[in-house]
VOGU-3710 file (C-alpha; in Angstrom, 3 decimals, decimal comma):
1> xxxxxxxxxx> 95,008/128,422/87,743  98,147/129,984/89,122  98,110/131,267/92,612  100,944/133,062/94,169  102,891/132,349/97,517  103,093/134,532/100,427  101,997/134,919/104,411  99,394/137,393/105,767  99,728/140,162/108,214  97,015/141,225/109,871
11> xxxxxxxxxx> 96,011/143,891/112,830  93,261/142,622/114,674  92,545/145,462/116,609  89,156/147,162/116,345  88,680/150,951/116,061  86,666/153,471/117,928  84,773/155,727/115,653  85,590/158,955/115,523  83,130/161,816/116,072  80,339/162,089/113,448
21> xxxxxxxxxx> 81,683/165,409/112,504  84,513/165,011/112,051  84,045/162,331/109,825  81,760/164,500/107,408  84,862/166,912/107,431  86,831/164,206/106,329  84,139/163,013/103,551  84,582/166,504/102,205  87,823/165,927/100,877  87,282/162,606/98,393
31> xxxxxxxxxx> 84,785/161,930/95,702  83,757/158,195/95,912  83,892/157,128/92,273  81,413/154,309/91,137  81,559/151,178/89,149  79,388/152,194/86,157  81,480/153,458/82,711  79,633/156,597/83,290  79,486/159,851/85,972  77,603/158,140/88,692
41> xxxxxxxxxx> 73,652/159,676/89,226  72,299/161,236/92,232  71,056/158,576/94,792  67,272/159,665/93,802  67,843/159,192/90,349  68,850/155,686/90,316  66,467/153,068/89,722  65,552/150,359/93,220  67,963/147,883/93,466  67,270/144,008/94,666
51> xxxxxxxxxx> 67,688/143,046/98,219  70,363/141,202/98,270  69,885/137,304/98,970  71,722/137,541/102,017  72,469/141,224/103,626  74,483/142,281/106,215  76,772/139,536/106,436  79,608/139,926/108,825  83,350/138,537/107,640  84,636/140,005/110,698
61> xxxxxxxxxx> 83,950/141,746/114,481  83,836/145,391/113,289  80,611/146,801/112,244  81,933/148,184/108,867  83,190/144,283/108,157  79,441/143,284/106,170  78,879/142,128/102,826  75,723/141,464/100,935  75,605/138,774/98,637  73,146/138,006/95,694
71> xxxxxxxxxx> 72,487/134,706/94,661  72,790/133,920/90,695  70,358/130,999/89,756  72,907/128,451/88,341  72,782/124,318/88,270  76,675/124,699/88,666  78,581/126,582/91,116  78,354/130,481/90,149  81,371/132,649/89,109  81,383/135,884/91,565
81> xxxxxxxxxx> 81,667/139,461/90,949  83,299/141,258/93,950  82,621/144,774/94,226  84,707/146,580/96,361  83,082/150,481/96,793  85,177/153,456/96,514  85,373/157,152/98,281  89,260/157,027/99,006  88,606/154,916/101,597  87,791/157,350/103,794
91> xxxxxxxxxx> 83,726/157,434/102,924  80,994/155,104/100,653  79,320/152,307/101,271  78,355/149,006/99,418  74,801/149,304/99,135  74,671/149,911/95,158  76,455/147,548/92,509  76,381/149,053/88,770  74,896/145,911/86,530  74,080/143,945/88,647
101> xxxxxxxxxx> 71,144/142,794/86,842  73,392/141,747/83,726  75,832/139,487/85,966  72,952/137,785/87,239  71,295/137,172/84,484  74,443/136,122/82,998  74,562/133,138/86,038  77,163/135,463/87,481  76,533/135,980/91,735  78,001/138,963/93,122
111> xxxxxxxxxx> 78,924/140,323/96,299  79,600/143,714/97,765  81,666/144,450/100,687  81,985/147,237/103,739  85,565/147,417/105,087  86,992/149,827/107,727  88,008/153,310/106,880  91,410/155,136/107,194  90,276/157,488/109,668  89,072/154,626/112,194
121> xxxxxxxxxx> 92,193/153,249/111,161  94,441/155,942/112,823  91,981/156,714/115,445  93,466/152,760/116,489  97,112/153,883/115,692  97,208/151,560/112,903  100,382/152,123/110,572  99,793/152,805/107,949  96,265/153,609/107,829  95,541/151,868/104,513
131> xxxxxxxxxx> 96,346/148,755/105,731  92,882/148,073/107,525  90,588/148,246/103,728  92,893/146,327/101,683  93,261/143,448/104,334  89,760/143,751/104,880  89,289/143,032/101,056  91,598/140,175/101,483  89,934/138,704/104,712  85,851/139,439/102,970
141> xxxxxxxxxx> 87,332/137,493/99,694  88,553/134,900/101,842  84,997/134,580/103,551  83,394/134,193/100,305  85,229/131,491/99,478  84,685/129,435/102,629  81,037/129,459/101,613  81,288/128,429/98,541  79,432/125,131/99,105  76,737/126,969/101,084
151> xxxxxxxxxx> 76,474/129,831/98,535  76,948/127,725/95,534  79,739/129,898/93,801  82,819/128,984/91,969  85,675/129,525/94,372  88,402/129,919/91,299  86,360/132,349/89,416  85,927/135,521/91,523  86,585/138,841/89,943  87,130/141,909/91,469
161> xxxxxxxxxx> 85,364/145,266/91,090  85,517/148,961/91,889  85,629/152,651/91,182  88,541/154,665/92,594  89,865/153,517/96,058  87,873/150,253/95,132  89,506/149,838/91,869  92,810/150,859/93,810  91,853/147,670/96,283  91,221/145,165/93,598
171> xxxxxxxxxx> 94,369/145,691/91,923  96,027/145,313/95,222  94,340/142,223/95,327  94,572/140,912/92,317  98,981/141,393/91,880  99,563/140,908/95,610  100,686/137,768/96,340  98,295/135,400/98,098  97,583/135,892/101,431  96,532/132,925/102,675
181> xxxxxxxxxx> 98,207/131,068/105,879  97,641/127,459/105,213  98,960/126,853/108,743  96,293/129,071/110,271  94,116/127,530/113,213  91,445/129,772/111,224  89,814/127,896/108,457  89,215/131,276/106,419  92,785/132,346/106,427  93,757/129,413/104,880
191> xxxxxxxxxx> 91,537/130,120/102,126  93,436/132,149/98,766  92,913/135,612/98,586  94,044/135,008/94,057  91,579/136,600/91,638  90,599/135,061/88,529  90,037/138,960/86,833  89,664/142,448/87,427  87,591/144,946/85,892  88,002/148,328/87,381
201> xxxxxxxxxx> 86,870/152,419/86,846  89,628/154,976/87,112  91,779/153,365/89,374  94,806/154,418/91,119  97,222/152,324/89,465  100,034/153,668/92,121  100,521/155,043/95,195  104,028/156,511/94,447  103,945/160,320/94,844  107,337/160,327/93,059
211> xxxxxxxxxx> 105,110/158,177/89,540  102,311/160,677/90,561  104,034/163,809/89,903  106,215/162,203/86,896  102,971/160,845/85,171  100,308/163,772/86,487  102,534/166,676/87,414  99,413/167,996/89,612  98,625/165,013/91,676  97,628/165,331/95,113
221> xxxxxxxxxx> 96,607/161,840/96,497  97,497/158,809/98,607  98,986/161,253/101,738  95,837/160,272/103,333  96,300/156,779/103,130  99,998/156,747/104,894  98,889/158,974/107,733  99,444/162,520/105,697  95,739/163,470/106,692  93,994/166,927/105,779
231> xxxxxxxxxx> 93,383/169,339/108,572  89,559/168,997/108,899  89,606/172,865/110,457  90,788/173,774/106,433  90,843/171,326/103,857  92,600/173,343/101,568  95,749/172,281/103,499  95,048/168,702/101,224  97,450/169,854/98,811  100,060/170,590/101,425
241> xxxxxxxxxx> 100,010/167,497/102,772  100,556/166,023/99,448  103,844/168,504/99,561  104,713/166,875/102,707  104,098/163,366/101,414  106,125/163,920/98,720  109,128/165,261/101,063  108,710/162,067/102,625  108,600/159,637/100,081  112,167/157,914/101,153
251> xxxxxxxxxx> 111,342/157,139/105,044  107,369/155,224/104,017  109,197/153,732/100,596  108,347/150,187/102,051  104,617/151,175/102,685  104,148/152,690/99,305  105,783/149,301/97,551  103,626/147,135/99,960  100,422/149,258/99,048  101,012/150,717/95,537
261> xxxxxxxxxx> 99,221/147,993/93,160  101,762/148,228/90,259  104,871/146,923/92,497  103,457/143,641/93,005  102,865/143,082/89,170  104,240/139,741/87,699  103,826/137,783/85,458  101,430/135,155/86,939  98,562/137,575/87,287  95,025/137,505/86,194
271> xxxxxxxxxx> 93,628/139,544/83,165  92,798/143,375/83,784  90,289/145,740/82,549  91,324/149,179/83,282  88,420/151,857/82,426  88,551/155,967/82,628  86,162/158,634/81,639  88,745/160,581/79,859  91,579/160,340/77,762  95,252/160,314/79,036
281> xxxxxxxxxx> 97,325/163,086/78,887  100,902/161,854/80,361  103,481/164,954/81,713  100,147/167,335/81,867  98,259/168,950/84,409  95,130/167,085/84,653  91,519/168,699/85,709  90,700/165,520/87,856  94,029/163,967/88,321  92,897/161,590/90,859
291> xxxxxxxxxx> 91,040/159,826/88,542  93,281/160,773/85,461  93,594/157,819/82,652  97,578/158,184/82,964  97,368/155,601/85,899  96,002/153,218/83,433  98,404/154,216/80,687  101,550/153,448/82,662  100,094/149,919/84,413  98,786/149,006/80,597
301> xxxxxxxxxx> 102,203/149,322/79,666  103,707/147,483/82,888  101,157/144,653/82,290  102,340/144,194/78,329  105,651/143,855/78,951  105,589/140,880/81,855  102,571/139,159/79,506  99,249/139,687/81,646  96,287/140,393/79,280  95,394/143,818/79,565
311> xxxxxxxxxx> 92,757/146,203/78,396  92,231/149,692/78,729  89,025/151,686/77,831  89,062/155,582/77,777  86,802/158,195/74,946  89,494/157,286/71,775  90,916/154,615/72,982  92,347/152,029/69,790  91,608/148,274/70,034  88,412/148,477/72,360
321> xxxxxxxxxx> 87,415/144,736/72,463  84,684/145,435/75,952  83,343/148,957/75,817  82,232/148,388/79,372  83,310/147,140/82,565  80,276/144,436/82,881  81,169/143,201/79,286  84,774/142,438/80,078  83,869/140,723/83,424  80,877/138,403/81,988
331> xxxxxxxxx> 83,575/137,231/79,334  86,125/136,358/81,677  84,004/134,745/84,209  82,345/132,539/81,872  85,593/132,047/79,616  86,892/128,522/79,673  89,271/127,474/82,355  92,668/128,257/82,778  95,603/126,138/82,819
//
């Protein structure tokens, strides 16, 4: 398998919490999206879920820095599904993973990670705020893979998982170059932060306003994840902020390259499974154009043209070889090896 180059940067630091109510303010503003290929249930509709094998699992000092893991009875060293939640990074928690039955009785283990949120983020003055998930993503895959002799798992054949600002993470992930420091004192940054896959649900491909408004002329998100944050006292000034965002594009550029999943595209990367509820409707005003299927349409495209295998899934959509996220990631993790 092919892993990319590249050196880590990480901020330590650990965040106070801000004020509970404040926080629910902020929760109010983003929709955490699931990992299922359908509108996620209400909490008391969903069926119990299996402790995990090993719960509450810190990668790191913070207390959002957990993971559960579930142990896949295999003879051979597991494949993984990673399952990074969503909620715009701002809210959710990793407590459910859609099919998680089907991966383990496909031999497939799976984890599901907490990682610290944008508002503790800038409570620390971290800049930008989005930094802390997505290295947190990096530094939990990292973890798993320095136990894969204890946790009998595959360290090559990890794929990554999530709805929304998840799906927005593993994509990061999975083009961003690797992370690992193989000079590190720290035996778990040397590890490789490279996916094998990535199976995703309506995923923010980009987080370019400039793309946003081009592709989805009534975007409003990602101002929140550069330090454009709603006033909690009216969060109708959201949209505003996306105004301002946009004004601002030119002086964060090298933030949104950095954090936008699409820029880091190349050639070497791993397959992708891109999934939305509806179909796209490029140049158009969208009804949910957070979540809108153009993001998909436009990385799809990107993908093609360098060679990565791509698939994307929406109501209509031609050529539909995995009609669901689980299908796509049980055939990649048990497809034969790469090259």
């Amino acid at each position: 398998m092919c892993w990319k180059r590249g050196a880590a940067c990480r901020n330590g630091a650990v965040s106070p919490i801000l004020p509970t109510v404040l926080a629910f303010c902020f929760s109010l503003v983003f929709v955490a999206a699931g990992n299922a290929a359908t509108p996620a249930k209400t909490p008391a509709a969903l069926p119990p879920q299996r402790a995990a094998t090993l719960a509450d699992v810190h990668y790191g000092d913070h207390e959002r820095q957990v993971l559960d893991f579930w142990r896949a009875e295999s003879a051979r060293p597991a494949p993984v599904v990673f399952h990074i939640h969503g909620g715009g990074w701002v809210t959710g928690d990793k407590a459910r993973v859609s099919d998680l039955e089907q991966y383990l009785k496909a031999g497939i283990s799976v984890v599901s990670i907490n990682y610290r949120y944008i508002q503790q983020a800038i409570a620390a003055g971290v800049k930008p705020p989005v930094h802390w998930p997505l290295v947190d993503a990096a530094r939990a895959l990292q973890f798993v893979r320095s136990r894969a002799a204890e946790w009998n798992i595959d360290p090559r054949r990890i794929g990554a998982t999530g709805g929304s600002a998840g799906a927005c993470s593993s994509l990061w992930l999975a083009f961003h170059d690797d992370l690992a420091d193989p000079k590190s004192s720290d035996p778990i940054a040397r590890q490789s932060t490279r996916l094998w896959c990535a199976a995703v649900n309506v995923a923010q491909t980009t987080l370019d306003p400039e793309q946003m408004k081009a592709w989805t002329p009534n975007s409003r998100y990602g101002g929140h994840a550069f330090g454009f944050w709603p006033d909690p006292a009216n969060l109708k000034t959201r949209d505003t902020r996306f105004a301002e965002f946009f004004a601002a594009r030119e002086q964060v550029l090298p933030w949104i390259q950095e954090y936008s999943p699409m820029a880091h595209v190349t050639r070497d990367d791993p397959p992708i499974f891109l999934f939305y509820r509806t179909p796209p409707a490029l140049g158009q005003d969208e009804k949910d154009p957070t979540h809108t299927a153009n993001f998909g349409v436009k990385l799809h495209e990107k993908l093609r043209s360098v060679g990565v295998a791509s698939e994307l899934v929406y109501p209509g959509a031609p050529d539909v070889v995995h009609p669901q996220i689980s299908d796509n990631l049980i055939a990649q993790l048990k497809s034969k090896a790469k090259k």
